[in-house]
C-alpha positions in Angstrom: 0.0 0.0 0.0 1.3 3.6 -0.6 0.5 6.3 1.6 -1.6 8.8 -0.3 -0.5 12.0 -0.5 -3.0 14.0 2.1 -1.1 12.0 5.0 1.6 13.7 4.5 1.9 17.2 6.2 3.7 18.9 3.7 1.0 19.4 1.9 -0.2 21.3 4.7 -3.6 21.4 6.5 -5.8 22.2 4.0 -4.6 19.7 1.4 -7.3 17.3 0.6 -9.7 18.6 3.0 -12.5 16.3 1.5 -11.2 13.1 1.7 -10.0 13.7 5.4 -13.7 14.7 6.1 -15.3 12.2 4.6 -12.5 9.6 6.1 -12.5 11.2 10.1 -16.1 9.3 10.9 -14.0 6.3 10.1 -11.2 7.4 11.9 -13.1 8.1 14.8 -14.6 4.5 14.8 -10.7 3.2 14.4 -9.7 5.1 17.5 -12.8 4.2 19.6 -11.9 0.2 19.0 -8.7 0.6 19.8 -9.5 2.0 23.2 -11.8 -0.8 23.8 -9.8 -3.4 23.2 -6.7 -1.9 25.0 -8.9 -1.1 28.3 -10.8 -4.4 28.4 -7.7 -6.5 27.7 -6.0 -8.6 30.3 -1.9 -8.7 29.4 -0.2 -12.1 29.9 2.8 -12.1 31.6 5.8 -14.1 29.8 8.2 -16.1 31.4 10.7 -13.7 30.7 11.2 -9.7 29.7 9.4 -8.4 26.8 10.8 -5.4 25.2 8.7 -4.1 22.3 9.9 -1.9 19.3 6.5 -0.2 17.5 5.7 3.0 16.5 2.4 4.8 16.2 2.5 5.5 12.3 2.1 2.8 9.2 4.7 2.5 7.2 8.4 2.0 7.5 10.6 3.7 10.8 13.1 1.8 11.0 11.7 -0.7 14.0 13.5 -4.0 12.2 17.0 -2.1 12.1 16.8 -1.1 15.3 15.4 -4.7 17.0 18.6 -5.9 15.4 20.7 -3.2 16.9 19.7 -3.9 20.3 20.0 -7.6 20.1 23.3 -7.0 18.9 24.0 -4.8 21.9 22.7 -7.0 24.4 24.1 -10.4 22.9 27.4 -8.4 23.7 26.4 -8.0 26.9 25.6 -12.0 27.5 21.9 -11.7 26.9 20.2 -14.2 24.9 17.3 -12.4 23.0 15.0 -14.1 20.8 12.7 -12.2 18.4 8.9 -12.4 18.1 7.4 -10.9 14.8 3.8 -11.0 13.6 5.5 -12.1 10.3 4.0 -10.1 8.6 3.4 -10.8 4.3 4.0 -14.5 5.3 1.3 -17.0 5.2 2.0 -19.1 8.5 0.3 -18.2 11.9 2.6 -19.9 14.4 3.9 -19.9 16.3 7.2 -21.2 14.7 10.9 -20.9 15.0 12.2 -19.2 11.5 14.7 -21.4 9.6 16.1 -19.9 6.6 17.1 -23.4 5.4 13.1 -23.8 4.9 11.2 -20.7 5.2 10.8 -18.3 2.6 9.6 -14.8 2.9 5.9 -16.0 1.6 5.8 -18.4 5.0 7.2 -16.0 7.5 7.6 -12.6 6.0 11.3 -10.8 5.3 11.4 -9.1 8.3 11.0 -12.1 10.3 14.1 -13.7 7.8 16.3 -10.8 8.6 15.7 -11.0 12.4 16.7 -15.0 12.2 20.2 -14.0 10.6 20.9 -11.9 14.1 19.1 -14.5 16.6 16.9 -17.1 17.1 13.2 -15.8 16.0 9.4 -16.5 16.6 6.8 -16.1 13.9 3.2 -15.9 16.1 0.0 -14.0 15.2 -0.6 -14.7 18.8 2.0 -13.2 20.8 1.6 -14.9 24.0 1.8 -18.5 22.7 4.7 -17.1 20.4 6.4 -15.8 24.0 6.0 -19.4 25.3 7.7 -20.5 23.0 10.8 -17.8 22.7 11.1 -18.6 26.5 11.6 -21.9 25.4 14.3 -21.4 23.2 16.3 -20.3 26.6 15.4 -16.8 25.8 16.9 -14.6 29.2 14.8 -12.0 27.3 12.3 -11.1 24.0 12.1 -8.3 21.5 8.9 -8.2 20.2 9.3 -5.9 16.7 6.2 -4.2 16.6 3.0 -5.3 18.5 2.9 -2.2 20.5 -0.4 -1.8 19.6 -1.6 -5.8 20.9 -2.4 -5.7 23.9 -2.3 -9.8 24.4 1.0 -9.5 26.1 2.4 -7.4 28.8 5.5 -5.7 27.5 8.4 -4.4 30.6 9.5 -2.0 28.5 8.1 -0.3 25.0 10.0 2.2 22.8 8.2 4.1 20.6 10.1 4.9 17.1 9.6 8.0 15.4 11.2 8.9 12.1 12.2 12.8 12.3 12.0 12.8 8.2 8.2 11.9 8.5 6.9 13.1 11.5 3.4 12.4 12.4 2.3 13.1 9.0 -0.9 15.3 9.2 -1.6 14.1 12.6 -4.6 12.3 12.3 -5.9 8.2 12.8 -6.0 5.9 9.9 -8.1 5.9 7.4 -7.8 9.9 7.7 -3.9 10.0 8.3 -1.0 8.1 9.0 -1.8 7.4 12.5 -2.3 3.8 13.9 -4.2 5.2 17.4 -3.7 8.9 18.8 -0.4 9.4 19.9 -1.4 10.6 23.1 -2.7 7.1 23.6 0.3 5.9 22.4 2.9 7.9 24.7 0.6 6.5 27.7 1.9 3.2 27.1 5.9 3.7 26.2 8.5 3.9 28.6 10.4 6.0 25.9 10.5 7.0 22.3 13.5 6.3 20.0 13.9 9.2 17.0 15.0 8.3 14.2 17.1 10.6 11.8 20.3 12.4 10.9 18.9 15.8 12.6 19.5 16.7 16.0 16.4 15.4 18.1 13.1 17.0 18.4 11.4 15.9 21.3 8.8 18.1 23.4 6.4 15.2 25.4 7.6 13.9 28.9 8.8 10.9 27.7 12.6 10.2 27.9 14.0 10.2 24.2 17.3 8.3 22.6 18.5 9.2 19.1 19.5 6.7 16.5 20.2 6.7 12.6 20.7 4.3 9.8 24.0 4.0 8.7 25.0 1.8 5.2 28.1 -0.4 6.1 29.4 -1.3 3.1 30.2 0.8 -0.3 28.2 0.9 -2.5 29.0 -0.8 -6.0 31.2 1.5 -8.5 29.3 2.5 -11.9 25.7 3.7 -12.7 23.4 1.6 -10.4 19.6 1.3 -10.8 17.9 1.1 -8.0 14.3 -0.2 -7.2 12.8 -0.9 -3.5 9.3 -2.4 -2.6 9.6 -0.8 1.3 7.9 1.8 3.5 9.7 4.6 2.2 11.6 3.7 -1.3 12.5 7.3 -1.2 14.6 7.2 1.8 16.8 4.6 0.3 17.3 5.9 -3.4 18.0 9.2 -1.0 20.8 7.2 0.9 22.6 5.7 -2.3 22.6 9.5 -3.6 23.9 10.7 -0.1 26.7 7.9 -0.6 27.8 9.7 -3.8 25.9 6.6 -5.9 25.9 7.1 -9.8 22.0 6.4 -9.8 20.5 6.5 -13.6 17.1 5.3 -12.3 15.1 4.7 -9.3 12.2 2.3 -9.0 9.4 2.2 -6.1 7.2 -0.8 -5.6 4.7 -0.8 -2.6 5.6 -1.9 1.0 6.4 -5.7 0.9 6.1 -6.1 -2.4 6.0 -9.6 -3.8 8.2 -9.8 -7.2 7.3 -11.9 -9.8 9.9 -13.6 -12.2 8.1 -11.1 -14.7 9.4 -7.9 -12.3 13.4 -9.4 -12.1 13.3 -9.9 -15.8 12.3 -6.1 -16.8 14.4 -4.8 -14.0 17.1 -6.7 -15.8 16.5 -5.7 -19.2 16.1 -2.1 -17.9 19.9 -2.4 -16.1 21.0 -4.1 -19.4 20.3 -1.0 -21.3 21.8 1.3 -19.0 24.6 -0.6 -18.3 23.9 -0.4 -14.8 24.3 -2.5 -11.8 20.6 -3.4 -10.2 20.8 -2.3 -6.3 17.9 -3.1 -3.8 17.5 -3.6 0.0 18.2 -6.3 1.9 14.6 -6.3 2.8 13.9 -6.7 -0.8 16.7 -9.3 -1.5 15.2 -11.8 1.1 11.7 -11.6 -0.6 13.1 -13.3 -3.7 13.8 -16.6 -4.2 17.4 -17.5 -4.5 17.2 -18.2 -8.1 16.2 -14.9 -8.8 19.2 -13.0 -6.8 21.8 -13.2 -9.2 22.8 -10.3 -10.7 21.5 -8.1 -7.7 23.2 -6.1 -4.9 21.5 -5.9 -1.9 22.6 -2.8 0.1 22.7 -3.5 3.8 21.4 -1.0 6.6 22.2 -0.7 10.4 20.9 1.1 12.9 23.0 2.7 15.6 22.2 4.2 18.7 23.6 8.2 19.3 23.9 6.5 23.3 24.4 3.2 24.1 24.7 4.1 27.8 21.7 5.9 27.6 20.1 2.9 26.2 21.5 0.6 28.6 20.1 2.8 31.9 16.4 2.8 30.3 16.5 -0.8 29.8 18.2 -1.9 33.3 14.7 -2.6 35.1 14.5 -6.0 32.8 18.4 -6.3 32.3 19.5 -6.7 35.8 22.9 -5.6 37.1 
């Protein structure tokens, strides 16, 4: 799905003031069931801690790349986390522990495949029998990416990501805007919120706030590349290759989670062929193809790093211990 264009609050309040009216009774009905189920649920505790990484807008912020970097953080700490993902794009319900040696993307989703290659990781549209079974996988603790808005299972701590770029779009609930619930509802339940960007932070609510940013490891391949991207924000990566000093002769969106068919690799090939360009995608993307279909493709990896580790560390030492 691509976000249309009146979520977006560049275009200001008055842009598209029709659709947002005739969308707000909807809106309105979205918000009052998400009240009702949070007030009448009854969280389950897990065996073990439950850090959850959602955010309070649809599309992409960066949650997956920054689950990773905190796994990665506390595995060098002597944690063992274990993921739990809705899987979301794959067909299986769970819950199940991801094997890349026989899951696909179409069983358990890509985010779920590049969460296994960090640590062990639970597929489960129902995230209390998913826990059960992170905890036993000798989890000491679990990082739920996304969920923040199921209410199924008690989370210790949440984070609540925010992309800087982005914002709260025009500030209103889905179908209207951008918004999963009201973010007031949403800061309620967060222990802290986690901006994302290369700006200095802009934080004004009473929540603490830690900074992070995607960063791009590697270098990127030398010649004219052609890019394409089926993810929350294509933008933000064609942006990235040009911020890199990439020779990019063409850029290619595709909606979030896009599944390609052998018909989409074939043009995208033919397209490179003529420009004599190298064909350059996300990782995300990558993992969404079948292996025979890779070849011939670059997939640019993505990290997330925190501005303060320390900083990190302190907010999270109520579930970490000593």
């Amino acid at each position: 799905m691509r976000a249309p264009e009146f979520w977006n609050h560049k275009h200001g309040p008055m842009a598209a003031p029709l659709a947002r009216s005739l969308l707000s009774p909807l809106s309105a009905l979205v918000t009052l069931a998400g009240r009702w189920r949070q007030n009448r649920a009854k969280p389950v505790t897990a065996a073990v801690p439950v850090i959850c990484v959602g955010n309070v807008t649809m599309g992409g912020t960066g949650k997956t790349p920054l689950a990773i970097a905190l796994a990665e953080i506390l595995i060098k700490r002597a944690h063992t986390p274990v993921f739990l993902t809705r899987g979301y794009g794959g067909a299986l319900r769970g819950p199940v522990h991801v094997d890349e040696t026989i899951h696909s993307a179409r069983d358990v989703g890509d985010e779920a495949l590049l969460l296994a290659r960090i640590a062990p990781t639970i597929v489960a549209r129902d995230r209390v029998a998913g826990a059960t079974l992170a905890a036993n996988h000798k989890a000491s603790i679990i990082i739920m990416d996304d969920g923040f808005q199921n209410p199924a299972l008690a989370k210790d701590i949440s984070l609540l990501v925010m992309d800087q770029d982005v914002g709260l779009g025009n500030g209103r609930v889905f179908p209207a805007g951008p918004l999963r619930e009201p973010l007031d509802d949403a800061v309620k339940r967060a222990n802290a919120v986690i901006l994302m960007g290369d700006d200095a932070p802009q934080w004004q609510g009473a929540l603490p706030s830690l900074h992070a940013g995607l960063v791009n490891p590697d270098a990127l391949p030398k010649g004219p590349l052609l890019a394409f991207a089926g993810i929350g924000r294509p933008q933000k990566f064609f942006d990235a290759i040009r911020a890199c000093g990439g020779m990019m002769v063409q850029e290619i969106g595709f909606d979030d989670h896009h599944v390609y068919s052998d018909n989409d690799i074939a043009r995208l090939h033919d397209w490179a062929k003529k420009e004599g360009a190298q064909l350059i995608t996300t990782q995300k993307d990558l993992v969404r193809l079948p292996p025979a279909l890779r070849d011939g493709l670059y997939g640019w990896p993505v990290k997330a790093e925190f501005a303060d580790t320390d900083a990190l560390i302190t907010l999270l030492k109520p579930v970490l211990g000593s």
